[in-house]
C-alpha positions in Angstrom: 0.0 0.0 0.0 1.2 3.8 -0.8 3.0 5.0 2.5 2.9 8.3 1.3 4.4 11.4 2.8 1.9 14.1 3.8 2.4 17.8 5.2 0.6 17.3 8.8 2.1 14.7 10.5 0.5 13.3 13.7 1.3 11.3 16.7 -0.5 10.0 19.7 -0.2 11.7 22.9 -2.9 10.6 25.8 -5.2 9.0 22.6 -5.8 12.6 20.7 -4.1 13.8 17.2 -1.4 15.9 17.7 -1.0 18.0 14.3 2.8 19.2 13.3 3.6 20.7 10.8 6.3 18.6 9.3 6.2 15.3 7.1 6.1 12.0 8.6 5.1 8.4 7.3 1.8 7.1 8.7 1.6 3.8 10.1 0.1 1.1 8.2 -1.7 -2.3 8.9 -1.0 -5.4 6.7 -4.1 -7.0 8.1 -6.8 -7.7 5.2 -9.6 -8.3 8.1 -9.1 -5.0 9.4 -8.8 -3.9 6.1 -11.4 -0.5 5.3 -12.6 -0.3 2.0 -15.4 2.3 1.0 -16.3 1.1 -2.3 -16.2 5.2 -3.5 -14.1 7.4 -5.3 -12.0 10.0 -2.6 -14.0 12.8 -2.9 -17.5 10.9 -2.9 -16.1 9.0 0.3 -14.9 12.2 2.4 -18.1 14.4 1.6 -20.2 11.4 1.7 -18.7 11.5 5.8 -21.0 13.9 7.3 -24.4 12.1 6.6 -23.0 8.5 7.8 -21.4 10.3 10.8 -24.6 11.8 11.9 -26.5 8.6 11.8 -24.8 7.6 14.8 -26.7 10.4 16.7 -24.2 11.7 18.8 -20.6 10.9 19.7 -17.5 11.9 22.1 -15.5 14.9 21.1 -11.3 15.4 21.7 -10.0 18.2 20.1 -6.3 20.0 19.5 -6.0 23.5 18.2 -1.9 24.5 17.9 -0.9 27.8 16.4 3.0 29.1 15.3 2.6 32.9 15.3 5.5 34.6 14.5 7.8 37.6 16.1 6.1 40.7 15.6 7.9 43.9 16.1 7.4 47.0 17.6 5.2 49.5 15.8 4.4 52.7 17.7 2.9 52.4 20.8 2.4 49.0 20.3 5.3 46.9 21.4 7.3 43.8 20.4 6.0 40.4 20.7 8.1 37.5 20.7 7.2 34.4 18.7 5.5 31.4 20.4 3.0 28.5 19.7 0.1 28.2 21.1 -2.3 24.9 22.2 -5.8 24.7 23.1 -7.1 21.1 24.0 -10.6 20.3 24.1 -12.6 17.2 25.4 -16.4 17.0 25.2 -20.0 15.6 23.5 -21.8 16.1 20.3 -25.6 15.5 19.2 -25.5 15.6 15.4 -29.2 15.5 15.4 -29.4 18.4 17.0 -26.1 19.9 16.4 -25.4 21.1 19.7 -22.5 20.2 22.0 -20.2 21.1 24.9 -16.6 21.2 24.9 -14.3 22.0 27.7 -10.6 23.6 26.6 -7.6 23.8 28.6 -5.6 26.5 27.3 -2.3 28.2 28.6 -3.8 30.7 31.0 -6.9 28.5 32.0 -9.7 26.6 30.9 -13.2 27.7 29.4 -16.6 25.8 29.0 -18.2 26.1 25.7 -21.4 25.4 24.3 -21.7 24.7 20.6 -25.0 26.1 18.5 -25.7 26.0 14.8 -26.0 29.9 14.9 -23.9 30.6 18.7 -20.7 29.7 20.5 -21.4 30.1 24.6 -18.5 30.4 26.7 -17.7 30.4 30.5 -14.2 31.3 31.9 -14.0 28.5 34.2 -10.8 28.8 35.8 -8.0 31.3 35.2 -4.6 30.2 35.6 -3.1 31.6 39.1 -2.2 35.3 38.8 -4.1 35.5 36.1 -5.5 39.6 35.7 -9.2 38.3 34.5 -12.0 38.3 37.0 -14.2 35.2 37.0 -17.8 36.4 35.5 -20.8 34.7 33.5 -21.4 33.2 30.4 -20.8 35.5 26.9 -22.2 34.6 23.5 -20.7 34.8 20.1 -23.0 34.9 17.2 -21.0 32.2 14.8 -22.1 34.5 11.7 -21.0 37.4 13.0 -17.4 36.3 14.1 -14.6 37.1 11.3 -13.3 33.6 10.7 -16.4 31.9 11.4 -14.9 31.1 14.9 -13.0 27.9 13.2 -9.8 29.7 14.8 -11.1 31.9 17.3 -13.2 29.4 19.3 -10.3 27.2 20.2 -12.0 24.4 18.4 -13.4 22.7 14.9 -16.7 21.5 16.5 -17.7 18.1 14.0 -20.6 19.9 12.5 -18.4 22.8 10.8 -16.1 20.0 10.0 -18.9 18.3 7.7 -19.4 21.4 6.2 -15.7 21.7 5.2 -15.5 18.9 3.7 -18.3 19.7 1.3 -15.3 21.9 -0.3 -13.1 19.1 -1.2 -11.1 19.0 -4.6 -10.3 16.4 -7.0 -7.0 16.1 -5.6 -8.1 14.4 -2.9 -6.2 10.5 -2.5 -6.2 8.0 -0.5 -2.9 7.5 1.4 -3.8 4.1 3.0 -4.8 2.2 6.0 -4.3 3.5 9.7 -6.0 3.6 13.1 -7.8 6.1 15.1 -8.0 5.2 19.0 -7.3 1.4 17.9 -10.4 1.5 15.5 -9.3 1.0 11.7 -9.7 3.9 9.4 -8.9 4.8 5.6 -7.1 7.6 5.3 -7.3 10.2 3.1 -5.7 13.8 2.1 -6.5 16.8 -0.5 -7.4 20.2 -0.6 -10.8 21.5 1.4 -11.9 24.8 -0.6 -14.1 27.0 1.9 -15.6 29.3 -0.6 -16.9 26.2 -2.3 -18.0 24.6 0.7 -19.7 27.8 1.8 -22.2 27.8 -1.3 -22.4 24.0 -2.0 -26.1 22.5 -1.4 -26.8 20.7 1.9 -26.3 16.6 2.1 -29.7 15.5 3.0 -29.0 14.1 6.2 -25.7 15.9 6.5 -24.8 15.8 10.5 -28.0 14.2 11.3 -31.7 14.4 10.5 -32.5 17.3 13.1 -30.2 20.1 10.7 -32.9 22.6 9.8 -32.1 25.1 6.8 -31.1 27.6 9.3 -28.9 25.7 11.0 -27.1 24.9 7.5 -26.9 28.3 6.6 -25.8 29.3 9.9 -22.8 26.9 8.9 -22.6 28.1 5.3 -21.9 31.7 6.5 -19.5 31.1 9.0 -17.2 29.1 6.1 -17.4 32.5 4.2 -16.4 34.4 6.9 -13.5 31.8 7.1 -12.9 32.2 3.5 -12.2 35.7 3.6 -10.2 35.9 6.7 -7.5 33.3 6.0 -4.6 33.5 3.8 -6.1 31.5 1.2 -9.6 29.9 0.9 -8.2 26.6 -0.2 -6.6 24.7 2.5 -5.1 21.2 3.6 -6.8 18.6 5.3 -6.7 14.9 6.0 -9.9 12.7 7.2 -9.6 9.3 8.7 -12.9 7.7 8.0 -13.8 4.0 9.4 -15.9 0.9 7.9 -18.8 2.4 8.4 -17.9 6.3 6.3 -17.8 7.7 9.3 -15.4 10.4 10.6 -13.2 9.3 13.0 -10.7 12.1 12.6 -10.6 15.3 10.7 -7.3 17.7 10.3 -6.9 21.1 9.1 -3.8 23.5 8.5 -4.9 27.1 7.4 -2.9 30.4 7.8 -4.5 33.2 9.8 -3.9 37.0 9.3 -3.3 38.1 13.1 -5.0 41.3 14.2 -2.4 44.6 14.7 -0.1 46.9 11.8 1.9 44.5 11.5 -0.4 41.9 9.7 1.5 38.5 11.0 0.2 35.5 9.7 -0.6 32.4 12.0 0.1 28.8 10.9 -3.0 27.3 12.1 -3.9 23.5 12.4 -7.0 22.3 14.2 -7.9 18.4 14.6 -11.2 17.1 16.2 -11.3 13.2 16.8 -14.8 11.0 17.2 -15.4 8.3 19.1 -17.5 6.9 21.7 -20.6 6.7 19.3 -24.5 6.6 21.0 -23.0 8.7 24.2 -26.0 10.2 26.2 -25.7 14.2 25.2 -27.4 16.1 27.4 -26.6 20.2 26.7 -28.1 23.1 28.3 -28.0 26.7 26.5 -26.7 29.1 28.9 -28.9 32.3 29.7 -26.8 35.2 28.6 -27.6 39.0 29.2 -27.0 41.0 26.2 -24.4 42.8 26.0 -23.4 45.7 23.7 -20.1 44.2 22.9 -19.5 40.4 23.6 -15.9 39.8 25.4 -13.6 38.3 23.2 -12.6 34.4 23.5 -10.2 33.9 25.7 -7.9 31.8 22.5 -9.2 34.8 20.3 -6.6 36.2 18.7 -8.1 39.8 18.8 -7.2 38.9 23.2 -4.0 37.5 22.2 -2.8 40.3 20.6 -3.5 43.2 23.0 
């Protein structure tokens, strides 16, 4: 089988993706039985992933989000910033039928509580790091449509159903690299190009996340991939999905280049991985009450905080 070279290499650490940017060679199983085979074409097989994913109802959530910003220097009154990466981890639950979910990150200088929505993000500081100069306070909303990048950056995570509407945008030059394994579960793996202006006007997948998705919730989606579209680099950007026997997504990576906030104009080297598993867990999410508020706090892995 092809043990191809690919651009986001990823190893295991405590059972989630960690995305590098680098090349590596995936491992491969010689084992026919645990062999995955589709029976479609790359592109039919990857966009075809959202529909059998959400027939499974809900499922267990682990994502990584690691960005490379670069040195950025002093301009003004506005002063130097060394380079650094940064890594938000999430853990959480998904019901594709209703597309809602929580997701709890663990970022550098604490960890928030988020509530995932079709057309909102809810988030809760939930405990700030020790000396940290942010007062604990309630929950703050972020309308997804309204958000610059669609919050696929900004919101510390690629919740799974903004992932099925990525991959709406693949491009014929997606392959099939080989066999692999995705928390000891066999996958097909595969790797291309994801184009999000595409995927942001594409028709919806009947069934596409689950049978609940309501036109609203679609184009809630569809809007936030525009958004995306116009604040990164480049609309077209790599990705690599691990689906298993079944077409579902067990795995879903993407690198994309953000344009940080400031005169300067750094770019960000962005990649964002969301793993599936645990398939038929009880979801049970509540939407926070939120007051309104004239201008919503930024997310604490925003880059618009980062940046200050």
């Amino acid at each position: 089988m092809n043990r191809r070279r690919i651009a986001i290499g990823i190893s295991s650490v405590s059972g989630l993706a960690v995305v590098a940017v680098g090349a590596t060679n995936m491992f491969s199983s010689g084992d026919a039985a645990n062999t995955v085979n589709l029976h479609a074409a790359p592109v039919a097989a990857v966009t075809a992933a959202g529909v059998a994913t959400g027939r499974s109802g809900t499922a267990q959530v682990d994502t990584l989000v690691t960005a490379t910003i670069p040195a950025v220097p002093a301009y003004g009154a506005t002063p130097a910033a060394a380079a650094r990466t940064t890594t938000t981890h999430g853990t959480g639950l998904f019901d594709f039928g209703r597309q809602i979910g929580r997701i709890d990150l663990t970022l550098a200088n604490g960890s928030v509580q988020e509530v995932l929505t079709p057309t909102s993000l809810y988030w809760l500081l939930a405990a700030p790091a020790p000396n940290a100069a942010r007062p604990a306070k309630g929950w703050s909303r972020v309308d997804v449509a309204a958000s610059p990048d669609g919050t696929l950056y900004s919101g510390g995570a690629t919740d799974p159903a903004m992932a099925f509407a990525m991959l709406a945008g693949a491009q014929h030059d997606v392959k099939y690299v080989g066999q692999d394994q995705v928390r000891g579960e066999p996958v097909a793996h595969y790797h291309g190009t994801l184009d999000l202006q595409q995927a942001a006007t594409a028709p919806v997948a009947a069934g596409a996340g689950g049978s609940g998705v309501t036109a609203a919730d679609a184009a809630a989606d569809k809007k936030a991939l525009a958004n995306a579209a116009r604040a990164f680099a480049t609309p077209k950007i790599p990705f690599d999905a691990y689906l298993d026997a079944q077409g579902r997504l067990r795995r879903f990576v993407a690198a994309f280049s953000v344009t940080m906030p400031g005169p300067a104009k750094a770019v960000a080297q962005v990649t964002s991985a969301t793993e599936l598993f645990g398939f038929g867990t009880p979801v049970t999410v509540v939407t926070p009450s939120v007051a309104p508020a004239t201008t919503p706090a930024a997310h604490p892995s925003s880059p618009k905080r980062a940046h200050k």
